[in-house]
C-alpha positions as CSV (number, residue, x, y, z in Angstrom):
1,X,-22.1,13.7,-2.4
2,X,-20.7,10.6,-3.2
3,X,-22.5,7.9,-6.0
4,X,-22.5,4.8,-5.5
5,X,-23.3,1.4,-7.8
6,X,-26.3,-1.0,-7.3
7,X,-23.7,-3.4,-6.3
8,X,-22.2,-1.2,-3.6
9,X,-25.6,-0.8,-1.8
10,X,-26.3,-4.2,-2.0
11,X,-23.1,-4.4,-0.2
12,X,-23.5,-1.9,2.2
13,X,-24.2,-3.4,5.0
14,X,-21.6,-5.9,4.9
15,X,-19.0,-3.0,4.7
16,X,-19.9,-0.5,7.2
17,X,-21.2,-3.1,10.1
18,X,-21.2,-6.4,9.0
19,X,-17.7,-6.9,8.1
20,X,-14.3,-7.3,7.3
21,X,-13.6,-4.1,9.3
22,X,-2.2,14.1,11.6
23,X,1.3,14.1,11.6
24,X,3.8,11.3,9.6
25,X,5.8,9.3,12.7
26,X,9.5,8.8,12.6
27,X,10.6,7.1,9.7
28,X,12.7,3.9,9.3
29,X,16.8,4.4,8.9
30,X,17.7,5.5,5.2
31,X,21.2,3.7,5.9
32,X,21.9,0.9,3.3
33,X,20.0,-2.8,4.3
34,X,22.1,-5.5,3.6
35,X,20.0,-8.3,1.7
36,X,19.0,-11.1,4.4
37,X,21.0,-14.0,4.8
38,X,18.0,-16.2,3.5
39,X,17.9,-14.7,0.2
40,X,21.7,-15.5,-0.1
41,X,20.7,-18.7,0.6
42,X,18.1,-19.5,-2.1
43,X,20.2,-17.4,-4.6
44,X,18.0,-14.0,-4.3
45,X,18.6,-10.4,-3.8
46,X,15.9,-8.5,-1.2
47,X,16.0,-4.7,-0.7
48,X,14.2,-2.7,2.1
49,X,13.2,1.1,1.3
50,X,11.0,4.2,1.7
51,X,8.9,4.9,-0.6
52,X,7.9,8.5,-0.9
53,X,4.3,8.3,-2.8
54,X,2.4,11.1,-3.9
55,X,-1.6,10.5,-3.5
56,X,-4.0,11.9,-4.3
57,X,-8.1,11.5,-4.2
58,X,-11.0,11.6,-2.3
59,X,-11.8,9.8,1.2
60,X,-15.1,10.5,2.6
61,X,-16.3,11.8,5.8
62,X,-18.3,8.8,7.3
63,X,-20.5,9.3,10.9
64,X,-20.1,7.3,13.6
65,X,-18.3,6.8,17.0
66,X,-14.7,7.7,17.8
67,X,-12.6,5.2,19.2
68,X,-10.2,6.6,22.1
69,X,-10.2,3.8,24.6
70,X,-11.3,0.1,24.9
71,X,-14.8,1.1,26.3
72,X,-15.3,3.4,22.2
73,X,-14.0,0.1,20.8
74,X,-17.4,-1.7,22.0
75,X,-19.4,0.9,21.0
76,X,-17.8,0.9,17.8
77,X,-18.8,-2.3,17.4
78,X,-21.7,-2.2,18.8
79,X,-22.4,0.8,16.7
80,X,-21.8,-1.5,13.3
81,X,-23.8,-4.3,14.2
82,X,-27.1,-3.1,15.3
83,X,-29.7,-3.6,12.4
84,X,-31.4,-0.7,12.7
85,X,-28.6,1.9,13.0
86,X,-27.3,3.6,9.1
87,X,-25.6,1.7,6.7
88,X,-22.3,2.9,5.3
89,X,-24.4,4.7,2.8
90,X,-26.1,6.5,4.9
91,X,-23.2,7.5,7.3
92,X,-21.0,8.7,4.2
93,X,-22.0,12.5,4.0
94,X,-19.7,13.9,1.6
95,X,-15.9,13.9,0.5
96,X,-12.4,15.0,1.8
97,X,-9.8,15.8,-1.1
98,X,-6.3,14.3,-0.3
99,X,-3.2,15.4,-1.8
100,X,0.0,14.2,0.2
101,X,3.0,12.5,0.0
102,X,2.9,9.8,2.3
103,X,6.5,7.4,3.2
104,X,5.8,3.9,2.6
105,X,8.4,0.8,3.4
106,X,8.8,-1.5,0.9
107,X,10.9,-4.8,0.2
108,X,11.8,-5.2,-3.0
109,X,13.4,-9.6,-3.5
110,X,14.4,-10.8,-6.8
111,X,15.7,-14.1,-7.5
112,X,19.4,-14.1,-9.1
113,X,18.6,-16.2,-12.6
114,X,15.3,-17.2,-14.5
115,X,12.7,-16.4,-17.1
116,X,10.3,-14.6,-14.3
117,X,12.6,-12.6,-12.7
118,X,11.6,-9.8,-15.0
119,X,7.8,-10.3,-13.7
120,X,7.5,-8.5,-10.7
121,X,4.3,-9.7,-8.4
122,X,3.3,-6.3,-6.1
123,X,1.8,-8.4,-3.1
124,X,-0.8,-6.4,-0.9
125,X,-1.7,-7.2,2.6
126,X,-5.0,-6.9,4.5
127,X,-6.1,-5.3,7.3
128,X,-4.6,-7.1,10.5
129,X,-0.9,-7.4,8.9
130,X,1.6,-5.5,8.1
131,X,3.9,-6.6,4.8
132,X,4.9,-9.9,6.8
133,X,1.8,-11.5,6.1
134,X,3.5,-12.2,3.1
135,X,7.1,-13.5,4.5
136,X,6.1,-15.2,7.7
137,X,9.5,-15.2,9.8
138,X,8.3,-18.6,11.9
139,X,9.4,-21.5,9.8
140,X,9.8,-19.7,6.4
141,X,10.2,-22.6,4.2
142,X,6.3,-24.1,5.0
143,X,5.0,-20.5,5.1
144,X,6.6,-17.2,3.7
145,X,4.9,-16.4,0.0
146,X,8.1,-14.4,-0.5
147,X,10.4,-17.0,-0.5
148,X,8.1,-19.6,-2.3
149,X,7.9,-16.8,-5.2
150,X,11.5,-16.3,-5.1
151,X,12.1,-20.4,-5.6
152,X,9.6,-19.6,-8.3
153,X,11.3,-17.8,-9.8
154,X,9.6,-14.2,-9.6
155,X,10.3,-11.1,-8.5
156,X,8.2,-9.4,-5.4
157,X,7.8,-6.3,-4.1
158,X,5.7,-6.2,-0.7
159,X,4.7,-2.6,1.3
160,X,3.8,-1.6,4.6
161,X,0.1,-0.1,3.9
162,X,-1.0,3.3,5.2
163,X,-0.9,3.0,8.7
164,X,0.5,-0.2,9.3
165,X,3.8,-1.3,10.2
166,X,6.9,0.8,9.2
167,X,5.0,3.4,7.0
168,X,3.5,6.6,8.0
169,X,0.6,6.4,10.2
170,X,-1.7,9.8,10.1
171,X,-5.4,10.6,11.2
172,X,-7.1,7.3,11.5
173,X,-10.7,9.0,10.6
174,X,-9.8,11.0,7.7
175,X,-7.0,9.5,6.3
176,X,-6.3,6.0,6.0
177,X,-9.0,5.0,4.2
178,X,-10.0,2.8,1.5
179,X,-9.9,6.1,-1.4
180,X,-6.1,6.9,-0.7
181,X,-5.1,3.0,-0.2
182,X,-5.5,2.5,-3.4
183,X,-4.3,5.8,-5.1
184,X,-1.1,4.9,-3.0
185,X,-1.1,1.4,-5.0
186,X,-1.8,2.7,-8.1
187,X,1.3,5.0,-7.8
188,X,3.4,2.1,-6.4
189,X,2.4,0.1,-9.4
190,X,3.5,3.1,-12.2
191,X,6.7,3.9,-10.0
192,X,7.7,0.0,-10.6
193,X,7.0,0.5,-14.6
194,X,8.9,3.7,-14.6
195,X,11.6,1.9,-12.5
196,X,11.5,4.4,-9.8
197,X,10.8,1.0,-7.1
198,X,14.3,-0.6,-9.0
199,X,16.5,2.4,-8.7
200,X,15.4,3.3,-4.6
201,X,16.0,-0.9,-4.3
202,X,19.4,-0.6,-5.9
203,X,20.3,2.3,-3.7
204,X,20.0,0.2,-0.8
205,X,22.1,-3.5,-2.2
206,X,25.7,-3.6,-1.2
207,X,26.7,-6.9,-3.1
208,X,26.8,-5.0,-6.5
209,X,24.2,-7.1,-7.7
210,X,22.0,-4.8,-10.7
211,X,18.3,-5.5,-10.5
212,X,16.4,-6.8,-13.7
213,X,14.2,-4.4,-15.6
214,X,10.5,-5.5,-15.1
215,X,8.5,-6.3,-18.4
216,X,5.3,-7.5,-16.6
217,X,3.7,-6.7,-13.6
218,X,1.4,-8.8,-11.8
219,X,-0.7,-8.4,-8.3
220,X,-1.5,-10.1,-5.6
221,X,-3.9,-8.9,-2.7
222,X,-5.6,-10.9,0.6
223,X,-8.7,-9.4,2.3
224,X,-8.7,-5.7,2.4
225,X,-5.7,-6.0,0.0
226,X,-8.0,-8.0,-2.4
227,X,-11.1,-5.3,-2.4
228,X,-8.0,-2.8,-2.8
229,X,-6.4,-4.7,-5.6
230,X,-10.1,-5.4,-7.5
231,X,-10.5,-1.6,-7.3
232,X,-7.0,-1.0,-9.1
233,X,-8.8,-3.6,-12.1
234,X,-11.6,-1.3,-12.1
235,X,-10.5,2.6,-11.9
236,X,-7.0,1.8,-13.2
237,X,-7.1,-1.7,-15.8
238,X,-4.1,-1.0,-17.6
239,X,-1.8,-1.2,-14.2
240,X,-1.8,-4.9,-14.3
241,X,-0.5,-7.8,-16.4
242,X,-3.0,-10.4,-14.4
243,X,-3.9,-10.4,-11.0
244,X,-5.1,-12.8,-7.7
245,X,-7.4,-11.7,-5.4
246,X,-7.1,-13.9,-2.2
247,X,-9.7,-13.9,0.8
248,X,-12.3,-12.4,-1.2
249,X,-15.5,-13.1,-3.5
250,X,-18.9,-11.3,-3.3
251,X,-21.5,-13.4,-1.0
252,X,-24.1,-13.3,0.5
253,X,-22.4,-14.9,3.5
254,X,-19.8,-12.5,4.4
255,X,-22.6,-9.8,5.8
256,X,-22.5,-12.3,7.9
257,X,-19.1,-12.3,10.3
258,X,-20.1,-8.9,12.1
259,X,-17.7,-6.4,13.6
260,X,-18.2,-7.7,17.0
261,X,-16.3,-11.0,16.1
262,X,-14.0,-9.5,15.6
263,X,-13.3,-7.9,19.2
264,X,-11.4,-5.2,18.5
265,X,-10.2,-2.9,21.0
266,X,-7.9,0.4,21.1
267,X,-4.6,-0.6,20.1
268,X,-2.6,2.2,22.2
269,X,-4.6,1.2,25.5
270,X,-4.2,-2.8,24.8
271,X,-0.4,-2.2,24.2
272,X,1.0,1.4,25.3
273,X,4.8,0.3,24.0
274,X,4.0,-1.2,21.2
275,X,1.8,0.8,19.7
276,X,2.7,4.0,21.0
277,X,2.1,5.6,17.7
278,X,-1.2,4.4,17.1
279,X,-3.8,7.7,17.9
280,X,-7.3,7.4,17.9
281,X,-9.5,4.7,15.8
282,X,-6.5,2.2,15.8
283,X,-7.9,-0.8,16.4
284,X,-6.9,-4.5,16.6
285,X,-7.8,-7.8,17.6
286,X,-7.4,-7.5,21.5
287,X,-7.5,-10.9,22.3
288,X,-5.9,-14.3,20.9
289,X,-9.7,-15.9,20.7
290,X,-10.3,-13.1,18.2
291,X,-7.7,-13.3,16.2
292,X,-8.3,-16.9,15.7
293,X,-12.1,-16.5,14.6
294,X,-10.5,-13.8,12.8
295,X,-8.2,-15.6,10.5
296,X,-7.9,-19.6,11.2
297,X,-11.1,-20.8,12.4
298,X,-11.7,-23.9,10.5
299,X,-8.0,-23.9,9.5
300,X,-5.6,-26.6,9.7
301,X,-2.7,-24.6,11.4
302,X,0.3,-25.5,13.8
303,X,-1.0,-23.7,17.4
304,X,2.7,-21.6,17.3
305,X,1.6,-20.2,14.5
306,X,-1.5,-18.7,15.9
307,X,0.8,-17.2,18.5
308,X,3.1,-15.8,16.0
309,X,0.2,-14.6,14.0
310,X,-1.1,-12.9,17.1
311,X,2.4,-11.6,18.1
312,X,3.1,-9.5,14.5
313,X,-1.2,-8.7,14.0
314,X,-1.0,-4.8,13.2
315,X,-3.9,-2.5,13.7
316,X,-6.6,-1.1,11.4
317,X,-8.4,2.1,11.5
318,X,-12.2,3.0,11.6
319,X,-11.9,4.9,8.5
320,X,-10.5,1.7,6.8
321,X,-13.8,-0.1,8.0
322,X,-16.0,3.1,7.6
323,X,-15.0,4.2,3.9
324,X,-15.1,0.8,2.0
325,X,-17.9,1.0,0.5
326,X,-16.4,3.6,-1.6
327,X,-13.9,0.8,-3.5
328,X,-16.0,-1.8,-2.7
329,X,-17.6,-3.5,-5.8
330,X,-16.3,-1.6,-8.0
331,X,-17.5,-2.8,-12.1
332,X,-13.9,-3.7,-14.0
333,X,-15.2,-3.5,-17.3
334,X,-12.5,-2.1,-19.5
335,X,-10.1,-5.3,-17.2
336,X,-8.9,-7.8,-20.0
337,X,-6.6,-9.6,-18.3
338,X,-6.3,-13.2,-15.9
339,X,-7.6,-12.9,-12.9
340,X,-8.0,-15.6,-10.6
341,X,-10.3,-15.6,-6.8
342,X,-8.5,-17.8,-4.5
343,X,-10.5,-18.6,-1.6
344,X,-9.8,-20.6,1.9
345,X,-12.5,-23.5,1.9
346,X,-13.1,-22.7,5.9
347,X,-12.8,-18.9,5.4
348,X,-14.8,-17.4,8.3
349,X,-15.3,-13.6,7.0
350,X,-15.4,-14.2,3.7
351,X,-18.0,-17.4,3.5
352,X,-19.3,-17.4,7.2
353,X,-17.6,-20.3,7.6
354,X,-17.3,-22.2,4.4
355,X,-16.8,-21.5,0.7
356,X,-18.4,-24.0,-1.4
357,X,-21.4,-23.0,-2.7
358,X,-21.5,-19.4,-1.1
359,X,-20.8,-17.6,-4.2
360,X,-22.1,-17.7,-7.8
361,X,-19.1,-17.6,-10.2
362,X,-20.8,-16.6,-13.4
363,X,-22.8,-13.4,-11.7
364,X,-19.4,-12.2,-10.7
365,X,-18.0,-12.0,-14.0
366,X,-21.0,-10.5,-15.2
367,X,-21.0,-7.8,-12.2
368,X,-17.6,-7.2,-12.1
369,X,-15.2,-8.5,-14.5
370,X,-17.0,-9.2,-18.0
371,X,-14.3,-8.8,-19.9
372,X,-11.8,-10.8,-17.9
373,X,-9.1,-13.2,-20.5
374,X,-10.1,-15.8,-17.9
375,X,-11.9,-15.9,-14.6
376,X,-11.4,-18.7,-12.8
377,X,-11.8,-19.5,-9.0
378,X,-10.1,-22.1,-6.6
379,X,-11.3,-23.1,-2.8
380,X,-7.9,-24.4,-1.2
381,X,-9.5,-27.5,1.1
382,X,-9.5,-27.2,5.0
383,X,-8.0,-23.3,5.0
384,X,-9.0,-20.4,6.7
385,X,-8.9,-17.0,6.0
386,X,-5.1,-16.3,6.9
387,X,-4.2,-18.7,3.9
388,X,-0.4,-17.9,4.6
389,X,-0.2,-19.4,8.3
390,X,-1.9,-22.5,7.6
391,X,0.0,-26.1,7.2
392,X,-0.8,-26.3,3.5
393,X,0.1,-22.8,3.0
394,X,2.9,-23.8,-0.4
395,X,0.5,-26.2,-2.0
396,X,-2.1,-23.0,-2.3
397,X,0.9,-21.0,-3.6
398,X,1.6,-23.5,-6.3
399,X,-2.1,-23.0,-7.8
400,X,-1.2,-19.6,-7.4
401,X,1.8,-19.9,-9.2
402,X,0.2,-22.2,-11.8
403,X,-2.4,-20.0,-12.9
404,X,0.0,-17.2,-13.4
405,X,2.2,-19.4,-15.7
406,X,-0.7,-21.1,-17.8
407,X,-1.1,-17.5,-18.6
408,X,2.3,-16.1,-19.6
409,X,2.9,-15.1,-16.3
């Protein structure tokens, strides 16, 4: 049976109701990706790639509904939300070992010149995105996080997640969960220190450009990326030069933002051809009203860029939502390195609604990261949870960029 912290029951409820939530498909070309004309542009060399990673850990087996058309999706939610159904520690019943090799596509960009091109940032997405939440393709230059890093001057490597995008998607119930997401970004993180990421990127470039060898690695994570990313500080410290967690802090607001705003329904039913490889327990925002409660309610955001956003959303699964509690909370004592929370002032999952004052700074070093170099936090004014799609999207990425460089990053 699985243990779990104080903290984590506290935050039960938030994780399994209240909250922010087989066989591998075809895998992308292995022919040779020529660097997009953009990065030419700014001076930059990107790489896309499969990543064969190894995993393996323990998911859990977690009760509740299945989710095989639109009418489950209710009662999935439905399910979550009542007060006096079991709380994700109560529905977790025991474990399921994982050992598997799972393909994951990555993009690998590094600028051509500069003093941080041998820091490599490994950005994570959340749930609701796949790697582009990180290089928005409408209007690049106000938006994509990839290119402002690149002007940076840093290197960044970005991934497809379990079950999103490009990557593999398997059983949504037993296997893409919260356990394996991170073993998969633990073992993305040592394959860029061993250079395994550099040479599979350098496979894949045409110009005869060679790749810098890393010398510090950094991470990045929004939402579900974040409580991924916090767990990696915890279970793995020494992984990480520094890190930023964006769209997440411990309050007592979040339990608040239940699974029925976010009106999911069964991906393969709401979009047959576009999800055609989604099985059971995908499930996505089904209509644009959600998604906008979702991720830019309270936001100052151009309206095309909610229909983009909605256009390239990506489905989760119900053993994401179901299993993380397992991750969730997770004490980083032995983590002595930067880490900064950057929060969305207006952010509607994270805050119900707004930021200031939902959270108490000093009880989450004490809880989670004591030993922290610095922990510091910043509430990036009229933003909502989808941080990258909003108008001041690059001013937030320049306190990002800032708190990495005040501490040799």
């Amino acid at each position: 049976m699985l243990k779990l912290s104080a903290l984590q029951l506290l935050l039960s409820t938030y994780l399994c109701g209240q909250a922010v939530f087989a066989s591998p498909t075809s895998h992308p070309s292995a022919g040779k990706q020529q660097s997009p004309s953009w990065a030419a542009a700014l001076g930059a060399t990107c790489a896309k790639f499969n990543v064969a990673v190894p995993a393996k850990g323990n998911n859990v087996v977690a009760e509740g509904p299945r989710v095989d058309n639109n009418i489950d999706a209710v009662t999935f939610m439905w399910d979550a939300d009542t007060w006096s159904h079991p709380n994700s520690t109560v529905r977790i019943t025991g474990t399921i070992p994982v050992d598997q090799t799972f393909n994951i596509v990555a993009q690998l960009c590094v600028p051509s010149s500069g003093d941080k091109s041998e820091i490599l940032q490994i950005a994570t997405h959340g749930a609701g995105f796949d790697r582009r939440y990180w290089d928005v393709e409408l209007e690049p230059e106000n938006y994509s996080y990839v290119r402002a890093a690149i002007k940076a001057g840093y290197s960044i490597l970005t991934y497809d997640r379990l079950g999103v995008g490009e990557s593999d998607k398997p059983d949504a119930y037993t296997m893409v969960q919260a356990p394996i997401q991170l073993e998969i970004l633990q073992q993305i993180s040592l394959m860029a220190r061993s250079g395994k990421i550099s040479q599979l990127a350098q496979a894949q470039i045409t110009s005869g450009v060679t790749l810098p060898k890393f010398s510090k690695f950094v991470h990045v994570g929004h939402s579900y990326g974040s409580i991924l990313t916090s767990a990696l500080l915890a279970k793995y410290p020494d992984s990480t030069d520094g890190a930023i967690l964006t769209g997440f802090v411990l309050s007592p607001q979040t339990s608040k933002f239940s699974q029925s705003a976010r009106g999911y329904q069964f991906a393969k039913e709401l979009d047959p051809v576009k999800w055609a490889d989604r099985g059971s327990g995908y499930i996505t925002n089904g209509a644009l009203y959600s998604f906008h409660t979702h991720f830019l309610a309270g936001g100052t955001f151009d309206p095309k860029l909610l229909e983009y956003g909605f256009d390239v959303r990506q489905p989760t699964t119900v053993g994401e939502s179901r299993s993380s509690i397992a991750i969730y909370g997770l004490p980083a004592h032995n983590f002595t390195k930067p880490l900064q929370l950057f929060l969305a002032e207006n952010d509607n999952p994270v805050c119900d609604g707004d930021c200031k004052g939902a959270y108490n700074l000093t009880q989450i070093r004490a809880a989670l990261y004591p030993n922290a170099a610095v922990l510091e936090d910043y509430i990036q004014p009229a933003t909502a949870h989808g941080f990258t799609l909003q108008k001041n999207a690059t001013a937030g990425y320049q306190v990002m960029f800032d708190f990495f460089g005040r501490n040799g990053l």
